[in-house]
C-alpha positions as CSV (number, residue, x, y, z in Angstrom):
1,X,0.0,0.0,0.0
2,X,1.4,3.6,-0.9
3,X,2.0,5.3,1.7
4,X,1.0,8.8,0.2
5,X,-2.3,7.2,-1.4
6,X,-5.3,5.2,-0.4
7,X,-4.3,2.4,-3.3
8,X,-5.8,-0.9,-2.4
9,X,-8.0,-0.3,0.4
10,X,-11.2,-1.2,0.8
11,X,-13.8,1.2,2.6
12,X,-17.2,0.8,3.8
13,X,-19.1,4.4,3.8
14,X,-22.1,4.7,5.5
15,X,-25.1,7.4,4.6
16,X,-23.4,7.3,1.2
17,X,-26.6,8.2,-1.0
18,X,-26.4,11.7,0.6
19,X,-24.4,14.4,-0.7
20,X,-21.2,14.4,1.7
21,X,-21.6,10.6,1.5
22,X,-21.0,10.8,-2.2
23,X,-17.8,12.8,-2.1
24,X,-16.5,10.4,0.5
25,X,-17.2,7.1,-1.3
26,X,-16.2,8.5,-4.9
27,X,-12.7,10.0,-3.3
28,X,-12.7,6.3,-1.8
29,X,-13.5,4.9,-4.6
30,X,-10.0,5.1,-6.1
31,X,-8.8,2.3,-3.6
32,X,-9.4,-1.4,-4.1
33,X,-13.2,-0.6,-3.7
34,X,-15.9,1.1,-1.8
35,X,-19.4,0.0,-0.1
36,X,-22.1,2.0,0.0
37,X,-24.4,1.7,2.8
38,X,-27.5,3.8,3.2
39,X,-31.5,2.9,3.7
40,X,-32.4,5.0,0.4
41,X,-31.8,2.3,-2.2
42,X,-32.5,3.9,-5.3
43,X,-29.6,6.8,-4.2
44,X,-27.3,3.7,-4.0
45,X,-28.1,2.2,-7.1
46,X,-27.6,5.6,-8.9
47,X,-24.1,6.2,-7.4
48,X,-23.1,2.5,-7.6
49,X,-23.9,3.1,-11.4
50,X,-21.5,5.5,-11.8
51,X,-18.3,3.8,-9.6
52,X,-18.8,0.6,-11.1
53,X,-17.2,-2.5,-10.4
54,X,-15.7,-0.3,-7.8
55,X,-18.7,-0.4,-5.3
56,X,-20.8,-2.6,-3.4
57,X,-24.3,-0.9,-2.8
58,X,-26.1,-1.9,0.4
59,X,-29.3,-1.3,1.5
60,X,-29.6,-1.6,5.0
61,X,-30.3,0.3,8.6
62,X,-27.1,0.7,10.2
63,X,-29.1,1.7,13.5
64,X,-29.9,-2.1,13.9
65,X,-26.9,-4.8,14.9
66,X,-27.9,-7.1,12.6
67,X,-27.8,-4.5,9.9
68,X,-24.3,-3.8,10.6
69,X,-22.8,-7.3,10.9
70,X,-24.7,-7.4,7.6
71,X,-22.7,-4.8,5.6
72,X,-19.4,-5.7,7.3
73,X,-20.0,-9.4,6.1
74,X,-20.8,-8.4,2.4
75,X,-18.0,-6.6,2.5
76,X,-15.9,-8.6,3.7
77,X,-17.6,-11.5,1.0
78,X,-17.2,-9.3,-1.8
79,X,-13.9,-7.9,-1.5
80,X,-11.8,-10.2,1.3
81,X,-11.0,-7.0,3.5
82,X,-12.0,-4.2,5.0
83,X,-9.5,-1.6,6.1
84,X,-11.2,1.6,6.3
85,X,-15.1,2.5,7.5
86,X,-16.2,5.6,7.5
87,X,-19.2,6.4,10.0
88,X,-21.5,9.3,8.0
89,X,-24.8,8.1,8.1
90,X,-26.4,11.2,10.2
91,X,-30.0,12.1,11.2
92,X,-30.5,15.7,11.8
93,X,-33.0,17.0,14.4
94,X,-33.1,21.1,15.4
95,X,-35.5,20.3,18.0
96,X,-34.4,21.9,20.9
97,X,-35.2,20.2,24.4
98,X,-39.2,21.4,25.0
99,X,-39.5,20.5,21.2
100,X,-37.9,17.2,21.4
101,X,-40.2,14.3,21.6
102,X,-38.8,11.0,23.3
103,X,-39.3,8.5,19.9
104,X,-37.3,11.4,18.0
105,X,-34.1,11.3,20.9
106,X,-34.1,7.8,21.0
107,X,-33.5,7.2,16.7
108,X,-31.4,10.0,16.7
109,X,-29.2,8.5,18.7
110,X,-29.7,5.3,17.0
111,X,-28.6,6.6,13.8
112,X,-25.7,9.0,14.7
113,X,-24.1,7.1,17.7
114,X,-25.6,3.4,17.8
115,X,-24.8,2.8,14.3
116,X,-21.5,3.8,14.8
117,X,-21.0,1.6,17.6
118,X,-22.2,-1.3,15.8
119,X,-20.1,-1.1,12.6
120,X,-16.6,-0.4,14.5
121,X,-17.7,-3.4,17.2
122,X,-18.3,-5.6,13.6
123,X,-15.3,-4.7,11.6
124,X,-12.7,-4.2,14.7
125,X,-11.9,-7.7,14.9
126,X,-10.8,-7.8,11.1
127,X,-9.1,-5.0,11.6
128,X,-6.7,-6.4,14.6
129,X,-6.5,-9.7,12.6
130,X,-4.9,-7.8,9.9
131,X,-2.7,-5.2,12.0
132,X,-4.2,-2.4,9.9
133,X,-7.5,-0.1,10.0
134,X,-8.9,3.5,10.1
135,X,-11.8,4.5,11.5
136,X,-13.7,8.0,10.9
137,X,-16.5,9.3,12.4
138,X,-18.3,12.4,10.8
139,X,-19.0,14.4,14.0
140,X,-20.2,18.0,13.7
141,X,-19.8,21.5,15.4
142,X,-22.5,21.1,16.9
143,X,-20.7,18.7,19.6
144,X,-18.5,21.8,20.8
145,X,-21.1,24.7,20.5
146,X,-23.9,22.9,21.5
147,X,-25.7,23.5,18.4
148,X,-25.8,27.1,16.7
149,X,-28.6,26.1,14.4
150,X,-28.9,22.3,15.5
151,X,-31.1,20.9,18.2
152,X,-30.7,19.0,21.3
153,X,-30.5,15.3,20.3
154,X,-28.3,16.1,17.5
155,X,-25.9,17.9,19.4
156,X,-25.7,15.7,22.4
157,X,-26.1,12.6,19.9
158,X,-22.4,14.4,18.0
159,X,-20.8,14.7,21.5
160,X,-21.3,11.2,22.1
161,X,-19.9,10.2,18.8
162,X,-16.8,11.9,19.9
163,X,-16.2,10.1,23.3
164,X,-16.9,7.1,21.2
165,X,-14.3,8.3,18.9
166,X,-11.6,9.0,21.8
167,X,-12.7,5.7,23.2
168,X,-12.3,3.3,20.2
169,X,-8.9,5.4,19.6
170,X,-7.4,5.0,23.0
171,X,-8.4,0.7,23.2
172,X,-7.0,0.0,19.6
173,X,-3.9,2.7,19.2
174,X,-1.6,-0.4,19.6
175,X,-3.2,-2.6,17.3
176,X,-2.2,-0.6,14.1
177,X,-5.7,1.0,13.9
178,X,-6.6,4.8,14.1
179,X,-10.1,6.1,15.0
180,X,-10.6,9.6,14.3
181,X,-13.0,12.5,14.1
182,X,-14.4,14.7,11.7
183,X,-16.4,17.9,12.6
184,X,-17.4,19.4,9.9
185,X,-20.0,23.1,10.3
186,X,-22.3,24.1,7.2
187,X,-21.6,21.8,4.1
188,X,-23.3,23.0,1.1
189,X,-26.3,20.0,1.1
190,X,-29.7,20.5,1.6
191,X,-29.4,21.3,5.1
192,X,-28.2,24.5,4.2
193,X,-29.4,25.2,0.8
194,X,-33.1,24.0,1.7
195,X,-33.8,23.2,5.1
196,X,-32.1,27.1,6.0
197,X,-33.7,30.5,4.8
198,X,-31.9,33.0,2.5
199,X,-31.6,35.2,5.5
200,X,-30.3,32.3,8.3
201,X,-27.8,32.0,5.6
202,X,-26.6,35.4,4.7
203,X,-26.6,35.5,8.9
204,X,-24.0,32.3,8.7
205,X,-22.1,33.7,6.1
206,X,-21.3,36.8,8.1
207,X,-20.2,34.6,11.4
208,X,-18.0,32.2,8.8
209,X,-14.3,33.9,8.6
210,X,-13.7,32.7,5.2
211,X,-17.1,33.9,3.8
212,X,-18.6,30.6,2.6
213,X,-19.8,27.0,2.9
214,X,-18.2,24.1,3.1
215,X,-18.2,22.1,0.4
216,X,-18.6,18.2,0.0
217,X,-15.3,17.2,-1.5
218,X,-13.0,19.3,1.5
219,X,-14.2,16.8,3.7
220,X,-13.7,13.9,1.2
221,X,-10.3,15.0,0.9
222,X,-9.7,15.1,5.1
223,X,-11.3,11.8,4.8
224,X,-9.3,10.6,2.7
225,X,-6.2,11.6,3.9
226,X,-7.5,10.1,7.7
227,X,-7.6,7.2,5.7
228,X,-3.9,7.1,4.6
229,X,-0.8,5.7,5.8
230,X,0.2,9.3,6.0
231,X,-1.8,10.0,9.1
232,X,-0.8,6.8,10.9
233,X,0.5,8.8,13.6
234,X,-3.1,11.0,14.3
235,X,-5.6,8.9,16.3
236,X,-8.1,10.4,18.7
237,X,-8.8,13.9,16.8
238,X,-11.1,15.3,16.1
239,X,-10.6,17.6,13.3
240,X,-12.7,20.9,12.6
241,X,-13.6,21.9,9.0
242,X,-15.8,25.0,9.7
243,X,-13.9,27.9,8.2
244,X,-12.9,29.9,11.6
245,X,-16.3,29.6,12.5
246,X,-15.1,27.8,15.7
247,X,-11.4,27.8,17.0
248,X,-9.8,25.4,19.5
C-alpha cells in the first residue's frame, strides 16, 4: 500500500446516498473498492452506477446490529478485507429540548451514535487480525457549541460520537488501527441550501471567517487523507472543518 495514497484499500461508507456521503465514497473509490451503505436504495443504485465495479451498494439500517454485521459481512464477501469505515450516516434533528419528543431522541441516537457503535464493534476484529485499519467518524460543530442552528439530540447525539471516537482510539492505538473524528460546520447539502432561509444563511455567512460553505469534496479530501498511511501517527482527533467559524 502507498503510503501517500489510499491504493488498495477497501472502505465501507455509510449514509453514502447523501451528498457528503458521495464525495466520501467517490474520493474512496480510487482504492481497491468502496461499499455503499444507506436505507435509500435507489440513491445507491444511482451512485453504484457510476463507480462501477468499484462499489458494493447496500441497502440496510445501520441503527440495527444485525444491519451492521450485515454490511461488514458483504463486505468482507465481496472484497476479502475491509481496512477503512467511515461512519457518516447522520440524522438531523433542530428540535431543541421542549421540542424534542422521546421517539425522536431515541432514533437520533440510534442513527448517529448506535450505528456507529455497531459497525466499528463488527469490523474491529478484522481490523486487529490484519494489523491495519482506520476509523472516521463524521461528528459536527454542533458537539463543541452545542448547536448554533442544530437541536438537542443532534448535538448531544455528535458529543457522544466523539467520546466514542476517543474511546475506540485509546483501546485500539496499539493494534495498528486509528479512530478519528471529523467535525465538519455548514456543508453545502440541503441542510443548508433547503432546510435554512436566505436570511439564516446570509446571517451564517457573516459569522464564517472565510465567507462561505463548506463544500462536499473538502471533507472527502480530510477523509481521505485520515484514511492514509500518512496520518498513521493521528488517532483520537477530532478535526474541525468550519472555516474559523469555531477555533480550538
Amino acid at each position: 500500500m502507498s503510503a501517500s495514497t489510499i491504493e488498495g484499500q477497501v472502505a465501507l461508507v455509510t449514509g453514502a446516498a447523501g451528498v457528503v456521503g458521495r464525495a466520501i465514497a467517490r474520493r474512496l473509490a480510487d482504492g481497491g473498492g468502496v461499499a455503499l451503505v444507506d436505507i435509500n436504495g435507489a440513491g445507491l443504485a444511482e451512485l453504484a452506477g457510476a463507480l462501477g465495479d468499484r462499489a458494493l451498494p447496500l441497502t440496510v439500517d445501520i441503527s440495527e446490529a444485525a444491519g451492521a454485521r450485515k454490511a461488514v459481512a458483504a463486505t468482507l464477501e465481496r472484497f476479502g478485507r475491509l481496512d477503512v469505515l467511515v461512519n457518516n450516516a447522520g440524522m438531523l434533528s433542530n428540535n431543541k429540548a421542549a421540542e424534542t419528543g422521546d421517539d425522536e431522541w431515541r432514533r437520533v441516537f440510534a442513527v448517529n451514535l448506535d450505528g456507529a457503535f455497531f459497525l466499528a464493534r463488527s469490523v474491529l476484529p478484522h481490523m486487529r487480525e490484519r494489523g491495519w485499519g482506520r476509523i472516521v467518524n463524521i461528528c459536527s460543530l454542533a458537539m463543541k457549541t452545542g448547536g448554533l442552528t442544530a437541536g438537542t439530540a443532534y448535538s448531544a447525539s455528535k458529543g457522544a460520537l466523539g467520546a466514542l471516537t476517543f474511546s475506540l482510539a485509546r483501546e485500539t492505538a496499539s493494534q495498528g488501527i486509528t479512530v478519528n473524528g471529523v467535525a465538519p460546520a455548514y456543508v453545502r447539502t440541503p441542510m443548508v441550501t433547503e432546510q435554512l432561509t436566505e436570511a439564516q444563511r446570509r446571517a451564517l455567512l457573516e459569522q464564517i471567517p472565510v465567507r462561505r460553505f463548506c463544500e462536499p469534496e473538502e471533507v472527502a479530501f480530510l477523509v481521505a487523507f485520515l484514511a492514509s498511511d500518512n496520518a498513521g501517527f493521528i488517532t483520537g482527533e477530532v478535526i474541525d472543518i468550519n472555516g474559523g467559524l469555531h477555533m480550538d
